[in-house]
SEDOSE-501638 format. One line per field, with one value per residue (C-alpha): residue in one letter; x, y, z; residue number from 1. Coordinates in pm, whole numbers, plus 50000, padded with zeros to 5 digits. Each point is the difference from the previous one (the first is absolute). Layout:
// SEDOSE-501638
resn (a:...)
X (X:...)
Y (Y:...)
Z (Z:...)
resi (NUM:...)
END
This chain:
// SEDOSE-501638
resn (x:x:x:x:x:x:x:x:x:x:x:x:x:x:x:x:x:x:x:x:x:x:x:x:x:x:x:x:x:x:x:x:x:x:x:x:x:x:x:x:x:x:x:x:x:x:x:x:x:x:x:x:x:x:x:x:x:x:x:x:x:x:x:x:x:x:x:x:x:x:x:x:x:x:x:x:x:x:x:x:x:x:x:x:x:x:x:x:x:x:x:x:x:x:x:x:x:x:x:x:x:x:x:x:x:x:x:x:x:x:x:x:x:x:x:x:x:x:x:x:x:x:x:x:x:x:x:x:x:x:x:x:x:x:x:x:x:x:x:x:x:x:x:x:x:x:x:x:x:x:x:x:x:x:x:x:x:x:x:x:x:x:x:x:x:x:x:x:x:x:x:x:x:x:x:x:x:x:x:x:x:x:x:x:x:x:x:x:x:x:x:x:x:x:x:x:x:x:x:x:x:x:x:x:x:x:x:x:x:x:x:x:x:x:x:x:x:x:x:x:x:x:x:x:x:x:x:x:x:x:x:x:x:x:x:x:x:x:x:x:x:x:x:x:x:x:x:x:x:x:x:x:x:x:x:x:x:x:x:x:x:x:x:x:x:x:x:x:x:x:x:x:x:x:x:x:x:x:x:x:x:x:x:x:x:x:x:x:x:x:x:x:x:x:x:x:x:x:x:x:x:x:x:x:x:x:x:x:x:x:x:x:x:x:x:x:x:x:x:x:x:x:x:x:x:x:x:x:x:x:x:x:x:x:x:x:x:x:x:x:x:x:x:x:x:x:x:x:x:x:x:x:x:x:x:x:x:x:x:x:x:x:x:x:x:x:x:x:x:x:x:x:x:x:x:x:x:x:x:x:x:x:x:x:x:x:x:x:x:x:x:x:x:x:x:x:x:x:x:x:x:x:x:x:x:x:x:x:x:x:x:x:x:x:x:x:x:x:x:x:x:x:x:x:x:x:x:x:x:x:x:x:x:x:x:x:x:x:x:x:x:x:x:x:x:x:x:x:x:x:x:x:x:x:x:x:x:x:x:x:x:x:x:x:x:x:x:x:x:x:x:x:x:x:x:x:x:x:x:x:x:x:x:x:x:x:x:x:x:x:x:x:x:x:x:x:x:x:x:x:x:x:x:x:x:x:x:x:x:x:x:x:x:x:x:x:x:x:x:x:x:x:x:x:x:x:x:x:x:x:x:x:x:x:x:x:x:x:x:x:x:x:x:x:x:x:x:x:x:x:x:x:x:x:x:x:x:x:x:x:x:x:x:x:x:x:x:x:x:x:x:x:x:x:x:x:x:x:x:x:x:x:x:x:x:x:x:x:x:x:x:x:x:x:x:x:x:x:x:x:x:x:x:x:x:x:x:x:x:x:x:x:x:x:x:x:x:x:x:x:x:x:x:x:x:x:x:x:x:x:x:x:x:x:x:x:x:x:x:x:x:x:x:x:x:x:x:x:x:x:x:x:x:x:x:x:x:x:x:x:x:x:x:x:x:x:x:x:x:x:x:x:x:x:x:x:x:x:x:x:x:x:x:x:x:x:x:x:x:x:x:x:x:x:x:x:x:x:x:x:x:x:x:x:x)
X (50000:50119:50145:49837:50408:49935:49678:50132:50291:49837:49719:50229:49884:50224:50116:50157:50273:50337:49985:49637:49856:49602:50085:50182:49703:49737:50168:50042:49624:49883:50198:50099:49733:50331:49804:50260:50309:49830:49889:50311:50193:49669:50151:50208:50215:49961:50417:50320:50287:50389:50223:50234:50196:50162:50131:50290:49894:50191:49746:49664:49785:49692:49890:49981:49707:50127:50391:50174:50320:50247:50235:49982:49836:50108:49912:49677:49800:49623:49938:49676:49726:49596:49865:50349:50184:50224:50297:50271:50325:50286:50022:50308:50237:50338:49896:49784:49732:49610:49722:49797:49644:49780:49649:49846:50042:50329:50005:50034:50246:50284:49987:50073:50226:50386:50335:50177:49745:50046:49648:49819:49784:49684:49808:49919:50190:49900:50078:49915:50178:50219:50107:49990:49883:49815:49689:49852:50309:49931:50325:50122:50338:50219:50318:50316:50017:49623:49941:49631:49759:49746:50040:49790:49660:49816:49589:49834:49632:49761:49892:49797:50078:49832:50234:50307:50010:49974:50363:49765:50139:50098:50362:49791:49790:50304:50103:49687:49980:50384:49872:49695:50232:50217:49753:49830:50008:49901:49750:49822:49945:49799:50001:49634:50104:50022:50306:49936:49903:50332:50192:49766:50066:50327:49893:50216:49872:49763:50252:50268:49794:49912:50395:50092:49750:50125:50346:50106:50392:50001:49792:49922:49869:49778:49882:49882:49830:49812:49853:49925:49780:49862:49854:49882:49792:49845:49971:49799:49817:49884:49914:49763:49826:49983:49862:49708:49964:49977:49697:49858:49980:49812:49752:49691:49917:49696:49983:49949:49812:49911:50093:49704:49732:50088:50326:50020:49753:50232:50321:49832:49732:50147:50408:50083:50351:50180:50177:50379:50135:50146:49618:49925:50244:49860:49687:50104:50192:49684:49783:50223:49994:49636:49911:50282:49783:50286:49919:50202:50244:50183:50169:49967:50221:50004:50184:49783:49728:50077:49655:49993:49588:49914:50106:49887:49662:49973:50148:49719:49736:50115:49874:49680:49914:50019:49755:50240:50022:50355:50132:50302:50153:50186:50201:49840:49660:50150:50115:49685:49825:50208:49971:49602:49988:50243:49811:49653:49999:50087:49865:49599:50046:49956:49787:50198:49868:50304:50023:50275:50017:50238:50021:49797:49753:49641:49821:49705:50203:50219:49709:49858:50349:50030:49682:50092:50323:49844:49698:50234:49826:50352:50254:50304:50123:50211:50151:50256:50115:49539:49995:50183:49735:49815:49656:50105:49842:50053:49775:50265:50311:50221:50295:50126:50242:50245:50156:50301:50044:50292:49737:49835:50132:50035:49690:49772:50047:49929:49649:49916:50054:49787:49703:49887:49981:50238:50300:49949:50301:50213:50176:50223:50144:50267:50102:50340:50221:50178:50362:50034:50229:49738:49677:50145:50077:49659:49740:50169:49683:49791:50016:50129:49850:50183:49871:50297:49868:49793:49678:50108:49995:50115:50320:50279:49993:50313:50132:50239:50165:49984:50141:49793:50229:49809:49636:49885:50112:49752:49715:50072:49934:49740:49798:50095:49843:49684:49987:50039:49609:50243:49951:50289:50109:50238:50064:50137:50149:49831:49704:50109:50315:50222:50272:50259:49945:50100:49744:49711:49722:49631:49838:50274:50042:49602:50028:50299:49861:49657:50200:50212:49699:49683:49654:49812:50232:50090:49835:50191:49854:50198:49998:50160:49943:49834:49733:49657:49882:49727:50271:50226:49728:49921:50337:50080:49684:50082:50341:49879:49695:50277:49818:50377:50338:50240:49970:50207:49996:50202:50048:49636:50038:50288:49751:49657:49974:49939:49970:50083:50047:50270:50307:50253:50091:50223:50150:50116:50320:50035:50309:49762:49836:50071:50030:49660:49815:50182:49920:49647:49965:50099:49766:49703:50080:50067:49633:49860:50162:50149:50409:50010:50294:50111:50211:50200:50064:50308:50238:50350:50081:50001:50115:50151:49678:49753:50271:49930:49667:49965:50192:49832:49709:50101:50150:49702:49632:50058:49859:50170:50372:49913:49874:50308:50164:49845:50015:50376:49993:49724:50005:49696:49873:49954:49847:49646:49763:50150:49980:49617:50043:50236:50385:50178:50290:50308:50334:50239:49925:49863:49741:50214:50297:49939:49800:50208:49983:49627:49964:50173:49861:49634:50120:50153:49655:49772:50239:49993:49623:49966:50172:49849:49725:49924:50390:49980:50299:50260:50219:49810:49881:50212:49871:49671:50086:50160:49658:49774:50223:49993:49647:49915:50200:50042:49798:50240:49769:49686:49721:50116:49660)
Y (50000:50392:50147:50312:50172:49873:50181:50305:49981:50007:50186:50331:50267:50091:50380:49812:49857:50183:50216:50011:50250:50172:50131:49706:49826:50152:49929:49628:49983:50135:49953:49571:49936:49967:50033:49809:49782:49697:50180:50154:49600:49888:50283:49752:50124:49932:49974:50002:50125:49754:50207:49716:50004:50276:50116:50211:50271:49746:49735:50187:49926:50122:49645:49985:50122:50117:50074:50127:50166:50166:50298:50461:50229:50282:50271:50081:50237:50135:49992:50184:50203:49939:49635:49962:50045:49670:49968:49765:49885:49718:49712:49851:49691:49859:49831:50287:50230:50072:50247:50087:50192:50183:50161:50048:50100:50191:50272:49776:49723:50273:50080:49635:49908:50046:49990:49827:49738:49645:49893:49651:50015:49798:50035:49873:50083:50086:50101:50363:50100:49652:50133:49829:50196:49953:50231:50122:49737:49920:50145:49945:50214:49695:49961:49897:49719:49850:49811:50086:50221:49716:49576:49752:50095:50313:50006:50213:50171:50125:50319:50332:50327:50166:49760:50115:50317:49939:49825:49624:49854:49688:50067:50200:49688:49763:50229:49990:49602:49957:50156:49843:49673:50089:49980:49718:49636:49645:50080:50228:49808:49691:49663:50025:49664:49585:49909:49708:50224:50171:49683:49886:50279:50078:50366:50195:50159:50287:50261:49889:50084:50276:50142:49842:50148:50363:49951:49660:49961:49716:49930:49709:50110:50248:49756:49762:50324:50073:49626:49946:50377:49887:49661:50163:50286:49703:49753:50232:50054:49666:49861:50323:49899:49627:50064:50212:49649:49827:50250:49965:49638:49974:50186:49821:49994:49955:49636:50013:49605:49937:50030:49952:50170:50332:49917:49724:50146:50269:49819:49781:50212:50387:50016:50095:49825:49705:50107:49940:49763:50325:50130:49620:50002:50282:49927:49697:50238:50197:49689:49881:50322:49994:49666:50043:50232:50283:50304:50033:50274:49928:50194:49950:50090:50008:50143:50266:49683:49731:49979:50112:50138:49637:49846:50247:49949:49629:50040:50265:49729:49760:50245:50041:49654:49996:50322:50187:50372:50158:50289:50050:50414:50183:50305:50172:50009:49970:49622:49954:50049:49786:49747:49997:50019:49733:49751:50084:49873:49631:50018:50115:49626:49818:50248:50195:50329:50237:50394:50274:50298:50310:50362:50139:49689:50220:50044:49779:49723:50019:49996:49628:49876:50059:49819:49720:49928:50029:49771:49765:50020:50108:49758:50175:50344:50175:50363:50226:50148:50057:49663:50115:50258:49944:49927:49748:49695:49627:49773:49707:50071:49688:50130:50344:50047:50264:50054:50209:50016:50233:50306:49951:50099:49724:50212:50023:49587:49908:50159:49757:49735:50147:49975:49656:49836:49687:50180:49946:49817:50242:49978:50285:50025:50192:50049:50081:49715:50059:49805:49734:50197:50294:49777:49804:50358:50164:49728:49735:49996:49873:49691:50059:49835:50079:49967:49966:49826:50241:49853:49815:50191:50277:50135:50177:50384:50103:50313:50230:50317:50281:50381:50323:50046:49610:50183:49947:49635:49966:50200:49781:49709:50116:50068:49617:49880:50207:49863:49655:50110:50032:50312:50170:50131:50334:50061:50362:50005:50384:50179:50337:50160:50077:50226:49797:49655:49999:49765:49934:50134:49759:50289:50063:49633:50017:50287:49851:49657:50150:50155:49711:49777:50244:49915:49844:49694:50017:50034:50191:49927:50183:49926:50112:50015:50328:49941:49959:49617:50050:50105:49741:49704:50162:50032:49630:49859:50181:49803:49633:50036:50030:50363:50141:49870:50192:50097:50270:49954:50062:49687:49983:49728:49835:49740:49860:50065:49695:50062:49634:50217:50280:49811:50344:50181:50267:50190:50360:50075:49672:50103:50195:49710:49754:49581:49911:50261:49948:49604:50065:50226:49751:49743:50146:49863:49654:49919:49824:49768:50200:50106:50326:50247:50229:50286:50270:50286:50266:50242:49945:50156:49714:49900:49694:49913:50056:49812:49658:50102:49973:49731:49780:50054:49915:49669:49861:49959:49822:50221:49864:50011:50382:50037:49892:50256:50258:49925:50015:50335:50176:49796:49891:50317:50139:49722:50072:49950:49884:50384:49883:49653:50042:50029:49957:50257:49805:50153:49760:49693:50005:49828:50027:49833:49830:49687:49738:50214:49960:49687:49904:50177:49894:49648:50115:50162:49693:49763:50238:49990:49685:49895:50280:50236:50189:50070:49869:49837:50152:50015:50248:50195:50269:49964:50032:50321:50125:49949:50150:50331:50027:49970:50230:50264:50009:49994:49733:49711:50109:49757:49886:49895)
Z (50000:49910:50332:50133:49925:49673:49920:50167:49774:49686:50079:50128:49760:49720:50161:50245:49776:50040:49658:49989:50205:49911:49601:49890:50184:49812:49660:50053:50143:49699:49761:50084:50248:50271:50326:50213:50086:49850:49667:49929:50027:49747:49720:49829:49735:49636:49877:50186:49850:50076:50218:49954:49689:49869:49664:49850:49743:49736:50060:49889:49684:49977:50038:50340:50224:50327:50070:50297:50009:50213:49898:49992:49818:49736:49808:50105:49790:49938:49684:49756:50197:50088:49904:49769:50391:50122:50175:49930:50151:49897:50268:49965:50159:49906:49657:49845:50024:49934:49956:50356:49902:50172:49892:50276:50390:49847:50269:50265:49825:49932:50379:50059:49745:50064:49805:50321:50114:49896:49916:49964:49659:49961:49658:49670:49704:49685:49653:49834:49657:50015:50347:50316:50328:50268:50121:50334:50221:50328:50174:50324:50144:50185:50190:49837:50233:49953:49659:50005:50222:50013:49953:49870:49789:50014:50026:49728:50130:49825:50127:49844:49879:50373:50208:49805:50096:50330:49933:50023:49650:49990:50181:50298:50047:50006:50322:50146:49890:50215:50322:50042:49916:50285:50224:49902:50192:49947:50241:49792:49722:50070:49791:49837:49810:50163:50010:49779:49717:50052:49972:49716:49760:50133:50090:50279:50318:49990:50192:49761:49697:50126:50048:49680:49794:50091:50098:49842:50019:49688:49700:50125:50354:49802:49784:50296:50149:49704:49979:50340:49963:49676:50144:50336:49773:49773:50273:50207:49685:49946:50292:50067:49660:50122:50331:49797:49785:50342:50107:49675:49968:50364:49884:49936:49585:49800:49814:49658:50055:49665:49629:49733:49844:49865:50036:49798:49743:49982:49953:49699:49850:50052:50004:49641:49993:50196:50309:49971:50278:50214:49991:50124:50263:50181:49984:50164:50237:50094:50043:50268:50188:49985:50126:50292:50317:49984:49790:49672:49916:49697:49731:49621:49805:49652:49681:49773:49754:50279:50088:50330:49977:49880:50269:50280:49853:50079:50340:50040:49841:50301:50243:49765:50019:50371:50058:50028:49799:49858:49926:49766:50051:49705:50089:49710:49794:49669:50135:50210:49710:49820:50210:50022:49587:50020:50279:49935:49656:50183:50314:49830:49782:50393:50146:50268:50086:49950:50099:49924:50327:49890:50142:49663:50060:49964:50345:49896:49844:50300:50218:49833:50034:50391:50036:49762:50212:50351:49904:49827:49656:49815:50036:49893:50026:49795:50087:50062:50353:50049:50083:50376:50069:50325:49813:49789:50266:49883:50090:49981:49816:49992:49761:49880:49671:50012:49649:50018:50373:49977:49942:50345:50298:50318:50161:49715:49982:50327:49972:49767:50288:50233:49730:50149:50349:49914:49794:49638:49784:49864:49642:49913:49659:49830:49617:50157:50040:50306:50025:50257:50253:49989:50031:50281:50189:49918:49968:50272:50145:49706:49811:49657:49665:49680:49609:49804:49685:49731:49818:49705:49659:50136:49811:50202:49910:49812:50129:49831:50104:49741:50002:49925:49674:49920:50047:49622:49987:50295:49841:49710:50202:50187:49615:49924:50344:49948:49647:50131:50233:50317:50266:50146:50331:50015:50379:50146:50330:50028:49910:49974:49930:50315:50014:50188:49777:49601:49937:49768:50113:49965:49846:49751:49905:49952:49719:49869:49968:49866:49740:49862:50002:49900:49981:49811:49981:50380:50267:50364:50374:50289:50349:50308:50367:50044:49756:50127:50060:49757:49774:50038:49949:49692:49829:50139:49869:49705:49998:50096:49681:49783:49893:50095:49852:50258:50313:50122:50392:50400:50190:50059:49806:50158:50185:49921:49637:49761:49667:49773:49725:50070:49873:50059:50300:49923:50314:49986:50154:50187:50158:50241:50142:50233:49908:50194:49806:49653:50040:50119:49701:49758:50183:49842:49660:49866:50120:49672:49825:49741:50085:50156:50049:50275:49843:50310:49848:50161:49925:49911:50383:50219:50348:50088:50176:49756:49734:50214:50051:49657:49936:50233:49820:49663:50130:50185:50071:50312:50315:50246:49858:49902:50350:50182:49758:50135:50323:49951:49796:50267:50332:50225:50063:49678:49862:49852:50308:50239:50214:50019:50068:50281:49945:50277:50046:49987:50200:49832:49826:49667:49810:49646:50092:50348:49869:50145:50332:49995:49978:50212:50240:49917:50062:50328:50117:49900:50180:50306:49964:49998:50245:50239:49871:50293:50027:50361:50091:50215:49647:49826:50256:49850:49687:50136:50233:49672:49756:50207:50054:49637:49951:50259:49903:49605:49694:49838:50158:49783:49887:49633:49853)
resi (1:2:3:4:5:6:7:8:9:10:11:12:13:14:15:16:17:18:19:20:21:22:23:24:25:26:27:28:29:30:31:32:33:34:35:36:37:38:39:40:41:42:43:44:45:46:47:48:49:50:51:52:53:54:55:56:57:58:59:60:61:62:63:64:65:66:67:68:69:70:71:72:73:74:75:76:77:78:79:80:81:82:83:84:85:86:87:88:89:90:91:92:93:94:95:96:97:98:99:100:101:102:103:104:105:106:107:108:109:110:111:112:113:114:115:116:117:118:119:120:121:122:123:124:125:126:127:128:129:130:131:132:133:134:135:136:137:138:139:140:141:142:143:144:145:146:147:148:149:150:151:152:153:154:155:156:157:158:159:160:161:162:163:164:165:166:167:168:169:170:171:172:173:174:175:176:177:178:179:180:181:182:183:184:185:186:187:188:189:190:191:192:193:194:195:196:197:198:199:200:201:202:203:204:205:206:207:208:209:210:211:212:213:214:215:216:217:218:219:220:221:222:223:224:225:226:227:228:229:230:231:232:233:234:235:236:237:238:239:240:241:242:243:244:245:246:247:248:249:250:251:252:253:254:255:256:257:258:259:260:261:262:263:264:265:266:267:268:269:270:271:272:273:274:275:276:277:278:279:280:281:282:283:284:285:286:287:288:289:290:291:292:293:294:295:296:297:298:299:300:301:302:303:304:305:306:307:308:309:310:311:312:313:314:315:316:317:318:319:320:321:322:323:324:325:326:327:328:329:330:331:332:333:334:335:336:337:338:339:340:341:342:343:344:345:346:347:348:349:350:351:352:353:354:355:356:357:358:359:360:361:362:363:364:365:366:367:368:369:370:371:372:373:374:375:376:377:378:379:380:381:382:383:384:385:386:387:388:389:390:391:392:393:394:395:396:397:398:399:400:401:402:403:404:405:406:407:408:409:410:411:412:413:414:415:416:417:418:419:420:421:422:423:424:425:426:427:428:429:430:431:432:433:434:435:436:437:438:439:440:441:442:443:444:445:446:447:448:449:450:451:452:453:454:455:456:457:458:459:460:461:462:463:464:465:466:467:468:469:470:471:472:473:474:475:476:477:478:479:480:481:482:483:484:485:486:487:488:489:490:491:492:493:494:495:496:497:498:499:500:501:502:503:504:505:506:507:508:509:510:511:512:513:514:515:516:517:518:519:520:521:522:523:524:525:526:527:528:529:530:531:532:533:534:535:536:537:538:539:540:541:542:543:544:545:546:547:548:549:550:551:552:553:554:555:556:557:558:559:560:561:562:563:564:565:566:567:568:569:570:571:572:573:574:575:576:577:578:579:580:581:582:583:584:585:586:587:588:589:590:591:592:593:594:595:596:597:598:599:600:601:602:603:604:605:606:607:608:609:610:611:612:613:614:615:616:617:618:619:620:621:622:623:624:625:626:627:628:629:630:631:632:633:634:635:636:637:638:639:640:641:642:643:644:645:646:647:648:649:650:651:652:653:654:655:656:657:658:659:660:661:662:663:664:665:666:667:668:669:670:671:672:673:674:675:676:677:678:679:680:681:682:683:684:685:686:687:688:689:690:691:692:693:694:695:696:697:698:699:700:701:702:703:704:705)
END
């Protein structure tokens, strides 16, 4: 158990730290959220730079990242005036010499700098007009008799504008960092870990990691700090989303007794196509969790055509069969609507009594829906975020849908729950394939169901990358498509112009793409977010008749849209969106039968990012390999969705690159849990003491789903 000295220790407020005092206090409280002792040891840093080795001036190439160096300085000179102002000086040691500048903080660096001093140099060189130098050093003055003014490797921080100049960049924090080190004991820092875990995974001692990760003497000794931090942070992680999986599955469930009737009718009289064996397999899935007492909470996921709505329909027609109503909840009306064309045409051939609830539902329609659910005479529901309002009573609703859970927020979710007296099975689904690391993290309370095989006759898309100077080849193409009786998408990532982004504008690309294809022989629809609904039914019922060969469009239609027909998506300046979006994009084509073709349009300008953005694209339809690209190109928490759906703020590990990490500690948690799932024993009684001071005092421990 945490001593009382313990608590003290790392609960002593942060102007109480020798350096500190109430400005500096304020800065870090704002600025990093540093309230304390403790908080300031949980700001890890993000590099560390090897005060180990050094160099001679003779040995540099512009090869190399970080150098350091130990000789004078010479010649120092200001050279130009206003924005043109830098300073430079020669740094110089027994086998040759190189370029020191300066463009900013000059004032103060000329105080500092001097002729006589021997200096340490710590920088990165580079190369500007096929000459080497080396800009804004990190110099420190040293004795002739000391080799270096600091050993072993140095902890980068990553601090803000408003804490440097209060002198808190990342060297001011390593001095803060030192004397709180000083001060700190074994005693402090208590083992939240069994020790058979430790010696399992070969982790070192809390304290340890905590020294080591701030102040490590050896590579290797900060390498062991950063593992042992990286498990604790995941481990703590998981076995707070298994203990919710615990509470879950005690909780009593509705049973889903029989399968026949409509079902069956259904399955053999209504579903257009034959379910591929991934469909089959969750169905199978579903069944199990419906016969088994416990409520379900599973998450589909699927890749854009994998059939995801097919198969959330029959789990919905188990509940149906039982007496049971569902409801199935799109984040927007274009895909609610979607979704009741889509279902009604099936579900009216078996005779299930089928409504659609939006926010521009009309008050008497809305008014014959309410009483249809709370009398039980509609057995499913279809809607958007109305179906959450406090009128909408069920009189027994057995299952709810939600299609593209990213879009709802934890809150808005949980309502849903409360819509019945015995919880309701819940099946969230997402268009977004989430990699493995990522899903495990977020979702490691649900049970996960993947669709990884596409109807058959569908045809991959082919997807090219083409530059504004290619623009007629495209319209070209675009007249042979339309020839061929295909429609086309053209997608804008704006509506209007802006001032800060060079981009195509929607409204522009409309006139422009209204005058290279005129009327009579083509036919334009437009649609954006901040049209009316009214509007926007019309232009995409407009679309889906075939009365309109292009449509001109935001990512309003990035989700929900199914037109068999539209064979070309072409994407305006692709560079500008992210890999989720682009493949989500490109998921509403290749539909029918026919081979469609996904065509990103960009300047010649791009960054390294958007080049294997790009790239990625061209190279695969797969949504799970582009996924786990970018998660590695944008990390966890800028991942589309997953602010709504509950990221958890990670200090150090990280969900791109720490895979192996996680797993490992998932494996460690379930064994843990099994073995003791009240955390009782006298062994994890720290671990225990340790969970529920974090979920008492921090938002990290929210409710996932």
């Amino acid at each position: 158990m945490q001593s009382a000295s313990a608590r003290t220790f790392l609960a002593t407020p942060i102007e109480f730290l020798k350096g500190v005092g109430p400005d500096r206090a304020e800065i870090l409280k704002k600025e990093a959220q540093i309230f304390t002792f403790g908080d300031l040891l949980k700001l890890y840093p993000y590099r560390y730079i090897d005060r180990t080795q050094f160099y001679t001036v003779k040995q540099i190439d512009n090869t190399q990242t970080f150098i350091q160096l130990k000789g004078k300085i010479k010649n120092i000179r200001e050279i130009g005036e206003g924005r043109g102002r830098r300073l430079t000086a020669v740094f110089y040691d027994e086998t040759g010499q190189i370029e020191l500048v300066w463009f900013q903080g000059i004032k103060w660096i000329l105080k500092t700098l001097n002729t006589r001093d021997l200096y340490v140099l710590y920088g990165k060189p580079s190369l500007f007009s096929s000459k080497l130098n080396i800009t804004h050093p990190d110099l420190e003055p040293v004795n002739e008799n000391r080799s270096t003014p600091e050993k072993g490797y140095r902890a980068l921080y990553n601090t803000s504008e408003k804490m440097k100049v209060k002198s808190l960049d990342s060297k001011g924090i390593s001095k803060l960092m030192k004397t709180l080190l000083e001060q700190l004991k074994p005693e402090h820092i208590i083992e939240n870990l069994p020790q058979d875990i430790l010696s399992k995974y070969k982790l070192v001692d809390r304290y340890n990691a905590v020294k080591n990760i701030h102040l490590p003497a050896s590579l290797s000794l900060q390498e062991q700090a950063v593992k042992r931090l990286k498990f604790e942070e995941l481990f703590m992680i998981q076995l707070n989303l298994l203990q919710l999986k615990i509470i879950r599955q005690r909780e009593k469930g509705i049973v889903f007794e029989k399968v026949d009737d409509k079902f069956h009718r259904f399955y053999h009289e209504a579903l257009p196509f034959e379910l591929t064996n991934a469909q089959k397999r969750v169905l199978k899935e579903i069944r199990r969790d419906t016969l088994a007492g416990i409520q379900m909470n599973r998450l589909l996921q699927g890749d854009v055509g994998s059939g995801k709505t097919i198969v959330s329909l029959l789990a919905m027609l188990m509940g149906i069969n039982n007496g049971y109503q569902a409801a199935l909840m799109a984040p927007t009306e274009i895909l609610a609507q979607q979704h009741y064309i889509g279902l009604k045409e099936m579900t009216d051939k078996i005779g299930i009594k089928m409504a659609i609830l939006t926010g521009s539902s009309r008050s008497k329609e809305r008014k014959n829906i309410l009483k249809g659910i709370e009398t039980g005479e509609i057995d499913l529901l279809l809607g958007t975020h109305a179906l959450l309002e406090d009128d909408v009573k069920f009189k027994n609703l057995g299952i709810v849908v939600i299609d593209e859970q990213h879009r709802f927020g934890v809150a808005q979710r949980a309502k849903l729950w409360k819509k019945n007296t015995t919880a309701p099975h819940i099946l969230v689904m997402t268009a977004t394939p989430i990699p493995r690391t990522l899903a495990m993290t977020l979702y490691g309370d649900l049970d996960v169901s993947v669709l990884d095989e596409l109807p058959p006759g569908r045809k991959p898309i082919k997807t090219v990358h083409r530059f504004e100077s290619q623009r007629i080849g495209v319209f070209d193409f675009i007249r042979e498509e339309i020839k061929k009786e295909r429609q086309i998408y053209i997608v804008y990532p704006l509506i209007e112009e802006s001032e800060k982004l060079d981009l195509v504008d929607l409204q522009n690309g409309f006139e422009s793409i209204s005058r290279s294809f005129p009327l009579p022989e083509y036919n334009v629809s437009i649609l954006h977010g901040r049209m009316k609904s009214e509007a926007k039914d019309y232009e995409m019922a407009r679309f889906v008749k075939g009365e309109t060969q292009i449509m001109v469009a935001t990512t309003v239609i990035e989700v929900g849209v199914n037109v068999p027909n539209a064979s070309v998506m072409i994407i305006e300046n692709a560079e500008r969106f992210g890999l989720s979006q682009l493949h989500q994009l490109r998921g509403r084509v290749g539909r029918g039968a026919e081979q469609s073709f996904c065509i990103l349009m960009s300047s010649f300008k791009l960054s390294n990012e958007a080049k294997t953005r790009i790239k990625t694209m061209t190279e695969t339809n797969d949504g799970f390999k582009i996924a786990e690209v970018d998660l590695q190109l944008r990390g966890p928490g800028d991942m589309e969705g997953t602010q709504q759906s509950g990221t958890i703020d990670l200090k150090i590990a990280n969900l791109a690159t720490d895979g192996p990490i996680i797993e490992e500690a998932r494996k460690a948690a379930i064994a843990l849990l099994e073995a003791d799932t009240n955390l009782e024993s006298e062994e994890n009684s720290g671990l225990k003491y340790f969970l529920q001071h974090q979920k008492a005092g921090s938002s990290f421990w929210r409710k996932i789903s």
